[in-house]
TORPA-4810 file (N, C-alpha, C, O; in nm, 3 decimals):
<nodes>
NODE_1_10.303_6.154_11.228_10.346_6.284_11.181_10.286_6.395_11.267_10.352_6.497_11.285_X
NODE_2_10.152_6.381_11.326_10.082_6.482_11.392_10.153_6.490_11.518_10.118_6.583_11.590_X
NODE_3_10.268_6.396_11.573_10.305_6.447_11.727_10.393_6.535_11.667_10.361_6.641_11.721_X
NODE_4_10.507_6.566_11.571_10.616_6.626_11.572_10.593_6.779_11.547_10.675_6.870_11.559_X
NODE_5_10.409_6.786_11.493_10.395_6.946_11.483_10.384_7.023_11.585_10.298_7.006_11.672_X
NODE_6_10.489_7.137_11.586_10.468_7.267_11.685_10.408_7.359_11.673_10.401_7.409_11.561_X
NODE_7_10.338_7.419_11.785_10.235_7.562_11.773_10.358_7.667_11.772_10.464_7.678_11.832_X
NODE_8_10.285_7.743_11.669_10.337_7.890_11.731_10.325_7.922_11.815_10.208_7.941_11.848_X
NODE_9_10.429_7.953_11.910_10.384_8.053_12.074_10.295_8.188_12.028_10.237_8.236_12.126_X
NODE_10_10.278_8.240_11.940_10.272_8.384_11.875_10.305_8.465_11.940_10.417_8.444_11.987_X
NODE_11_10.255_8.568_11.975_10.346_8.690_11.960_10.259_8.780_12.154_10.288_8.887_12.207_X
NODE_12_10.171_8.689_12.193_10.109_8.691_12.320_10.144_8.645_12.401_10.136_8.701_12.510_X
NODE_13_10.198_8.524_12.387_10.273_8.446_12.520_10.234_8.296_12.447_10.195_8.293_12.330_X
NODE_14_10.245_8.198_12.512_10.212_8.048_12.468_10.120_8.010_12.444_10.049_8.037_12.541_X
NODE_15_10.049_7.947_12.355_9.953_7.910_12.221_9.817_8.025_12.257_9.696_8.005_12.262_X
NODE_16_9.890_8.137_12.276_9.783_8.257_12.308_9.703_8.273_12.140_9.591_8.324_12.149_X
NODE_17_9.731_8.251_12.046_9.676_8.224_11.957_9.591_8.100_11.874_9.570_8.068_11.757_X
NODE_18_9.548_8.039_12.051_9.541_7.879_11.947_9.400_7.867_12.043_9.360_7.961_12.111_X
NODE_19_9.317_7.706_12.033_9.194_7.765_12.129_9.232_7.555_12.140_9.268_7.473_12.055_X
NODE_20_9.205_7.546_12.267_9.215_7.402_12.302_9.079_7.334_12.238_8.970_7.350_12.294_X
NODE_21_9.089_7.274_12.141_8.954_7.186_12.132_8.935_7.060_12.205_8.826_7.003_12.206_X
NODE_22_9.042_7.014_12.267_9.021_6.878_12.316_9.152_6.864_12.397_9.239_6.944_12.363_X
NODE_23_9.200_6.738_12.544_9.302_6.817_12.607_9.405_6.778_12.494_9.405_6.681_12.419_X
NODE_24_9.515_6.910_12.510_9.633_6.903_12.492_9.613_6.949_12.320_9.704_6.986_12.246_X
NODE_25_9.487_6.936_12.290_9.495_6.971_12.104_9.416_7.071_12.075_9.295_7.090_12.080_X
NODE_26_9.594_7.187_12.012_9.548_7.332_11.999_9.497_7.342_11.837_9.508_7.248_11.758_X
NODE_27_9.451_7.444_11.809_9.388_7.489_11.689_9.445_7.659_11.686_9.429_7.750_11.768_X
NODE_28_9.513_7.652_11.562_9.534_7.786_11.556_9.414_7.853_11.532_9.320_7.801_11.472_X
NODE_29_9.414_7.992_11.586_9.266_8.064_11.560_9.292_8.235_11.562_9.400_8.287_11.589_X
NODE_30_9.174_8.305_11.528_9.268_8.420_11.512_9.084_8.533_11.571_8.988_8.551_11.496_X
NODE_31_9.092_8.566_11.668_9.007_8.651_11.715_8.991_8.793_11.725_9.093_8.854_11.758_X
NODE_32_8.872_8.871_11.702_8.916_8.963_11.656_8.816_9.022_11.818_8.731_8.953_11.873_X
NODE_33_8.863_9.175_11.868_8.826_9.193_11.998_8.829_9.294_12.012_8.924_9.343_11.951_X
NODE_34_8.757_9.381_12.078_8.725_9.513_12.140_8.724_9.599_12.037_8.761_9.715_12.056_X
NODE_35_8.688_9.563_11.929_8.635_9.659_11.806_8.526_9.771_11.872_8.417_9.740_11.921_X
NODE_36_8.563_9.867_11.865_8.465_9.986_11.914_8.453_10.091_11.809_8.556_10.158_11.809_X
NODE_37_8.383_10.123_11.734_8.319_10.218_11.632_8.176_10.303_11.690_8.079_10.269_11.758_X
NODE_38_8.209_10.401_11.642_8.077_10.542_11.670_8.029_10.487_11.793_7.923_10.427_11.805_X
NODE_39_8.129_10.514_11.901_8.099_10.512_12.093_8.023_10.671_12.058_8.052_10.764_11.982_X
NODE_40_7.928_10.649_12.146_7.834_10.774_12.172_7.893_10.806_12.301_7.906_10.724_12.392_X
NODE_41_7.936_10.957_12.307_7.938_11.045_12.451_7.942_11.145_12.392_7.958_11.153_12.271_X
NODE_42_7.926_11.253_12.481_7.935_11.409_12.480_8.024_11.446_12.428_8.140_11.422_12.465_X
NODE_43_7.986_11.525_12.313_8.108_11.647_12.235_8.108_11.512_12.095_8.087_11.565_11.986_X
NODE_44_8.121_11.403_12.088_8.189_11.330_12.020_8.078_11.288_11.866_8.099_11.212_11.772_X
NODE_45_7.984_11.358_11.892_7.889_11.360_11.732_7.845_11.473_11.655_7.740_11.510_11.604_X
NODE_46_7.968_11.519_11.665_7.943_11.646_11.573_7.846_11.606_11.405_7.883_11.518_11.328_X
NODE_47_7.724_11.694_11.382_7.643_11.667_11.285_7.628_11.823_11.180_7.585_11.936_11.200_X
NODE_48_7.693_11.744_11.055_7.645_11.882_10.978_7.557_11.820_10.854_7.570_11.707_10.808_X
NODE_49_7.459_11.925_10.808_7.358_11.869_10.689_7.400_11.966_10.579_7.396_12.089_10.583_X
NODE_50_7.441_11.886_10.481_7.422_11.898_10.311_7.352_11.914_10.223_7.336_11.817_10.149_X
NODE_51_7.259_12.071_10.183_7.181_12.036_10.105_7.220_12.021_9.961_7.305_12.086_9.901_X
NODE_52_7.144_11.926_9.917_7.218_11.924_9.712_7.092_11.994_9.646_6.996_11.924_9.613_X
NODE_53_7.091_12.097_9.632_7.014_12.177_9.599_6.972_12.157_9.468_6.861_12.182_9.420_X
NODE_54_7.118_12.086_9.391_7.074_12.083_9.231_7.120_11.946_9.260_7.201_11.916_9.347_X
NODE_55_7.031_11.826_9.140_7.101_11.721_9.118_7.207_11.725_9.106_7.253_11.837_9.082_X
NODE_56_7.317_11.590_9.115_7.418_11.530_9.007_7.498_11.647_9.042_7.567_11.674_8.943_X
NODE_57_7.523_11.736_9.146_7.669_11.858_9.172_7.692_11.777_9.303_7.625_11.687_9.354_X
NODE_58_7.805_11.835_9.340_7.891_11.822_9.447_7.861_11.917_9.549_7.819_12.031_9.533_X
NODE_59_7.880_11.871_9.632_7.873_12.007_9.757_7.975_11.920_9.867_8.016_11.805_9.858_X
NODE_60_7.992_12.004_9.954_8.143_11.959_10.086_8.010_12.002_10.209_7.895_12.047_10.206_X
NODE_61_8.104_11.960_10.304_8.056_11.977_10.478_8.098_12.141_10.470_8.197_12.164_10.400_X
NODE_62_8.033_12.254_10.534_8.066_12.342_10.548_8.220_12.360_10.652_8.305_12.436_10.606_X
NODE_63_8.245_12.302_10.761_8.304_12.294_10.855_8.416_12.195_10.801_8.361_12.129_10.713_X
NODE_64_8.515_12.166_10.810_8.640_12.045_10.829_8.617_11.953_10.931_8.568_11.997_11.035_X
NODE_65_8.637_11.857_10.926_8.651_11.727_10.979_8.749_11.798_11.142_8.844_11.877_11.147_X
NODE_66_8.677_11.729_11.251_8.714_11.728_11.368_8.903_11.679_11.368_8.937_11.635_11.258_X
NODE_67_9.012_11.684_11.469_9.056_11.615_11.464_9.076_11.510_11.504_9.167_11.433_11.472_X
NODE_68_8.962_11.490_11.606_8.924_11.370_11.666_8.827_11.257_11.614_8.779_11.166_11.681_X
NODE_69_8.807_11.284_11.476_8.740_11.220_11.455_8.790_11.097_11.378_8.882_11.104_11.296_X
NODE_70_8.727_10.986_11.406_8.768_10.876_11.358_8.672_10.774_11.267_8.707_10.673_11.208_X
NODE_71_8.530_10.838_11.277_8.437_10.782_11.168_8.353_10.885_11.093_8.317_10.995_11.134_X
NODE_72_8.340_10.853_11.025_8.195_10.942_10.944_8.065_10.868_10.903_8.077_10.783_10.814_X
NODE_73_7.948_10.887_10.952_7.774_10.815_10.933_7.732_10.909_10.822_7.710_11.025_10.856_X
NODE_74_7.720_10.884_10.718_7.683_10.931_10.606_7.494_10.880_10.608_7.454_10.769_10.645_X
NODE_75_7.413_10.988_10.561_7.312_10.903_10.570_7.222_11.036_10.485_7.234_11.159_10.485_X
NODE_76_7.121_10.930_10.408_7.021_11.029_10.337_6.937_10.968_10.309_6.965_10.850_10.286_X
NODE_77_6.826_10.999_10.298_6.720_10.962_10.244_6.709_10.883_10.086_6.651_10.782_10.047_X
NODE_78_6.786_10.975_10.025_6.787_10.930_9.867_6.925_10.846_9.874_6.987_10.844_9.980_X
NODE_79_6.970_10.777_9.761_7.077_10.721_9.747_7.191_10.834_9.648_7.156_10.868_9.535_X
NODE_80_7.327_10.883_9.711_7.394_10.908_9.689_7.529_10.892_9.686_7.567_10.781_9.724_X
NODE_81_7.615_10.971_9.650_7.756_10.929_9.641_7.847_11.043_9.736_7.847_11.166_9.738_X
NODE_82_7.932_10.929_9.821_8.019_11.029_9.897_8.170_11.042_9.863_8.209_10.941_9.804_X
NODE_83_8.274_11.140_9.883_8.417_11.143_9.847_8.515_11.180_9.969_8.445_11.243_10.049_X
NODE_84_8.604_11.173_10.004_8.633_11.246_10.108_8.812_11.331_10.028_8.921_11.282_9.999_X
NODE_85_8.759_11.461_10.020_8.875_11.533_10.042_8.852_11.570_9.850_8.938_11.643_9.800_X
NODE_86_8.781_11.536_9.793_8.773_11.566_9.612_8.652_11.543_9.629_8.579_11.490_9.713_X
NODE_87_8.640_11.613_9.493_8.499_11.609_9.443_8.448_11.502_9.381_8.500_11.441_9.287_X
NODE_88_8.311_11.473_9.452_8.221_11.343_9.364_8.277_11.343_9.241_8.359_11.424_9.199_X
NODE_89_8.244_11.273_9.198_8.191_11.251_8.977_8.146_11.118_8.975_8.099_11.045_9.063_X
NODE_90_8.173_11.101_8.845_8.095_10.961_8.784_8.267_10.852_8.800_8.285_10.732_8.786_X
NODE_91_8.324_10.918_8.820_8.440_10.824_8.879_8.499_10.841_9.025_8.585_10.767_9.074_X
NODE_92_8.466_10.904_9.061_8.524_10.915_9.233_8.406_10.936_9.305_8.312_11.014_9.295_X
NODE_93_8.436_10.845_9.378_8.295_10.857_9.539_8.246_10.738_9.529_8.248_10.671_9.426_X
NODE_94_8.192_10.698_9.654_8.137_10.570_9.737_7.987_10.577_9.726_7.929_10.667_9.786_X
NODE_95_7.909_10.476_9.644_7.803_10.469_9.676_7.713_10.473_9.813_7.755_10.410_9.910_X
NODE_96_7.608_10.537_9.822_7.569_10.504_9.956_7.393_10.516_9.946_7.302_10.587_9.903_X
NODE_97_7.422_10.394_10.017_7.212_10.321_9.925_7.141_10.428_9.998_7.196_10.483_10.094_X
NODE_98_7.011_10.464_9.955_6.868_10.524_10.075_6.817_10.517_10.200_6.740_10.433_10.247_X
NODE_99_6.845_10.572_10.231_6.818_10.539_10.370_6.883_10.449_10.431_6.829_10.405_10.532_X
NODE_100_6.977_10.410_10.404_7.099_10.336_10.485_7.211_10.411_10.593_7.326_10.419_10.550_X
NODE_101_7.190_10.453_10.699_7.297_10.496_10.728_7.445_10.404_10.693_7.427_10.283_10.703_X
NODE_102_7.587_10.445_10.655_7.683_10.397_10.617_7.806_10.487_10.672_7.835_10.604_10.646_X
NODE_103_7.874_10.381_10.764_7.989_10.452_10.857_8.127_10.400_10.775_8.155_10.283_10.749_X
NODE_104_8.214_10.533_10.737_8.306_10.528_10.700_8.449_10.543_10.778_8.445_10.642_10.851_X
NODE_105_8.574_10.476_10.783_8.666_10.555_10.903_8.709_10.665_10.784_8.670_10.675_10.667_X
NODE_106_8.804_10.742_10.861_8.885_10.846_10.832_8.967_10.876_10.897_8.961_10.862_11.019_X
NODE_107_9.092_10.939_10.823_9.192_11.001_10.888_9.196_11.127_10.873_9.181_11.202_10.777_X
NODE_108_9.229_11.148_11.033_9.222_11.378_11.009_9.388_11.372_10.934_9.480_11.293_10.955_X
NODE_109_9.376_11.492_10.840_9.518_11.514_10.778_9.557_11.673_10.838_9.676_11.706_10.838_X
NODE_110_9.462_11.759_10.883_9.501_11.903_10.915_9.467_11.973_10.785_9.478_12.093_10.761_X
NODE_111_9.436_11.906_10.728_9.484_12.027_10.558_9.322_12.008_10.539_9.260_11.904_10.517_X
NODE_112_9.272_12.150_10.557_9.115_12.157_10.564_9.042_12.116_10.418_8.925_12.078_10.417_X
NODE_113_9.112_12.126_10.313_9.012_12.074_10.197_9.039_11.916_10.214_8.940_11.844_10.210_X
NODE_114_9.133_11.871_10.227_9.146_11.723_10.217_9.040_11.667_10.361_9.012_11.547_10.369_X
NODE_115_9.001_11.745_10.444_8.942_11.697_10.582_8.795_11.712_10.562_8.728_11.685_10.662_X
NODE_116_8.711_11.759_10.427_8.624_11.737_10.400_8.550_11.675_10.372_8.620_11.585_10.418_X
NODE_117_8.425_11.602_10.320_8.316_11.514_10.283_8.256_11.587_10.185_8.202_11.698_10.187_X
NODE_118_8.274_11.509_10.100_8.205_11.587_9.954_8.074_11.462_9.941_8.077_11.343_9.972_X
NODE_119_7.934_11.565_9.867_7.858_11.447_9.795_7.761_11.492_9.736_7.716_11.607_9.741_X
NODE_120_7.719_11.391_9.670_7.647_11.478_9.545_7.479_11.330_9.540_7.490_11.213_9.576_X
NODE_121_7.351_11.397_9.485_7.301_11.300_9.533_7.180_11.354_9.363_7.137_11.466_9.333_X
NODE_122_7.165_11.240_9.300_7.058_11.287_9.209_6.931_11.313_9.175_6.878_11.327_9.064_X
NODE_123_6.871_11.317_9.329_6.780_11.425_9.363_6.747_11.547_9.410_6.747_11.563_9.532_X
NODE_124_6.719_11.637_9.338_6.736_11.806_9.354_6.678_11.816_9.529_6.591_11.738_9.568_X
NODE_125_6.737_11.918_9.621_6.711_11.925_9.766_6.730_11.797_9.833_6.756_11.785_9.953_X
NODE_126_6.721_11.742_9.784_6.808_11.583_9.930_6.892_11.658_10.005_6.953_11.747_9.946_X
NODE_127_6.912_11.643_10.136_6.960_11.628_10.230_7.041_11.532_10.295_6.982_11.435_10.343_X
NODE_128_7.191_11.539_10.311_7.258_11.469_10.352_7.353_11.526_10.498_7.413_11.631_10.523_X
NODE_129_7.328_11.385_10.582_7.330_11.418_10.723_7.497_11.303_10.731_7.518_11.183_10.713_X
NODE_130_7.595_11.439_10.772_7.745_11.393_10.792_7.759_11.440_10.959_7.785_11.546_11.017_X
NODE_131_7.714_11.244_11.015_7.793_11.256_11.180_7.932_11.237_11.177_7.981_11.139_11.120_X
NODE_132_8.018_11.346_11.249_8.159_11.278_11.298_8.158_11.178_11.449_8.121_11.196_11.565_X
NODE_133_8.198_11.107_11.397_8.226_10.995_11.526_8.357_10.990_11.597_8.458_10.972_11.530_X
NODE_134_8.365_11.002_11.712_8.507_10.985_11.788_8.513_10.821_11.873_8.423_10.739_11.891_X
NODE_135_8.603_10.820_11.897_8.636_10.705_12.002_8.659_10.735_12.143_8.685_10.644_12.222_X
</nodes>
């Protein structure tokens, strides 16, 4: 039964999706490649800081989201919650542990409230540091 099975050619050229383990016997396989996230160069890390002055409120990035931007590094000291484009609450927003930096993608929309970063953190004065990342 094993001679009559055919590879997919896929969608690369001939068993461009398969990896020879032995001669003549392919293995389908599926590789993932040139993943590039928060490339560092010039112009491309725009940084704005958030203070949460009062616990448990919301506050936004003063500025809108680049349109080049394609990630966001959320990072604080304390553990807080981020939203993009609405306001935190106890039902909307992404945890984000202490001192963890945590890279989010994003899409620019043009429409400056939706191109924001909202977050709210439940320690009074925490500081939250929003890098935009480009590619």
């Amino acid at each position: 039964m094993a001679a009559n099975i055919q590879l997919d050619e896929g969608t690369s050229g001939k068993y461009a999706e398969t990896e020879e383990v032995s001669s003549g016997v392919h293995r389908q396989t599926l590789k993932i490649a040139g993943v590039s996230a928060c490339l560092l160069h010039p112009g491309g890390t725009i940084s704005q800081n958030i203070t949460c002055t009062a616990s448990n409120t919301d506050y936004t990035i003063t500025t809108a989201l680049n349109a080049a931007t394609k990630y966001v590094v959320i990072y604080c000291t304390y553990a807080c919650i981020v939203a993009m484009g609405a306001a935190t609450s106890s039902t909307n927003g992404v945890y984000v542990g202490a001192g963890i930096p945590s890279v989010f993608p994003v899409a620019y929309t043009g429409v400056a409230a939706s191109d924001r970063v909202h977050v709210q953190c439940g320690t009074a004065g925490a500081v939250v540091r929003v890098t935009e990342m480009h590619d």
